[in-house]
N, C-alpha and C positions, 0 to 999 in steps of 0.2 A: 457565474456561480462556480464554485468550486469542485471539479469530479470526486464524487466518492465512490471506492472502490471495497469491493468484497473479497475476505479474507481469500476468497478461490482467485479474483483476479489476481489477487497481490504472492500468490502461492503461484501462479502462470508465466508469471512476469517475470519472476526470481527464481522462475526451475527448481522450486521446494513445493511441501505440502502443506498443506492446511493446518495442521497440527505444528506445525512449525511456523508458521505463519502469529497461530495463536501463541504461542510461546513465545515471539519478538514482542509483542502486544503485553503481555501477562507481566515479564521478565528484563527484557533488552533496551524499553524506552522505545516503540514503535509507537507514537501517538492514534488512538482510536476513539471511535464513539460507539457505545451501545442503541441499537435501534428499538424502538417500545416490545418488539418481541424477543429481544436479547442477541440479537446477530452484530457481530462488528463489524465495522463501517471505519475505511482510512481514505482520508482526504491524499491525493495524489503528492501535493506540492510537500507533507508529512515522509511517504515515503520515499521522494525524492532525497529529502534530507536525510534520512535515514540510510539508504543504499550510500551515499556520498560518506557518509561518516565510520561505513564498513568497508568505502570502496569496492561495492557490491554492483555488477552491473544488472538493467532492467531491461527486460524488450517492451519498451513503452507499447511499441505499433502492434503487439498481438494484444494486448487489453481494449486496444482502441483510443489510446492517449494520444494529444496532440505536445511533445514537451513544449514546443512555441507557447503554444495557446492554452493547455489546462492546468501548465506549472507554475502559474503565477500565484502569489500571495491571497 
């Protein structure tokens, strides 16, 4: 199954803020899903492609990502 992560991981990961986070999401083409109580949700292997396409690096290992194993398709 696919890691889904919260806008805080993805703002941990990227040494940004939440708000900014939500802004790649809103604006920049960061693919997301909304959760039934309205909080977004980015699948890992989403912002992988993403960070690659800004040439953005990520610290997978502080959210708890394996890139081996939870980057896959």
């Amino acid at each position: 199954m696919p890691k889904s992560l919260t806008t805080g991981d993805v703002a941990r990961a990227c040494q940004v803020s939440q708000a900014t986070v939500v802004n790649w999401i809103r604006g920049r083409g960061l693919p997301a899903y909304t959760t039934p109580g309205g909080h977004y949700r980015i699948q890992a292997i989403d912002l992988h492609q993403f960070a690659a396409r800004y040439r953005m690096p990520i610290d997978w290992l502080l959210i708890g990502v394996q890139p081996d194993q939870d980057l896959r398709p």
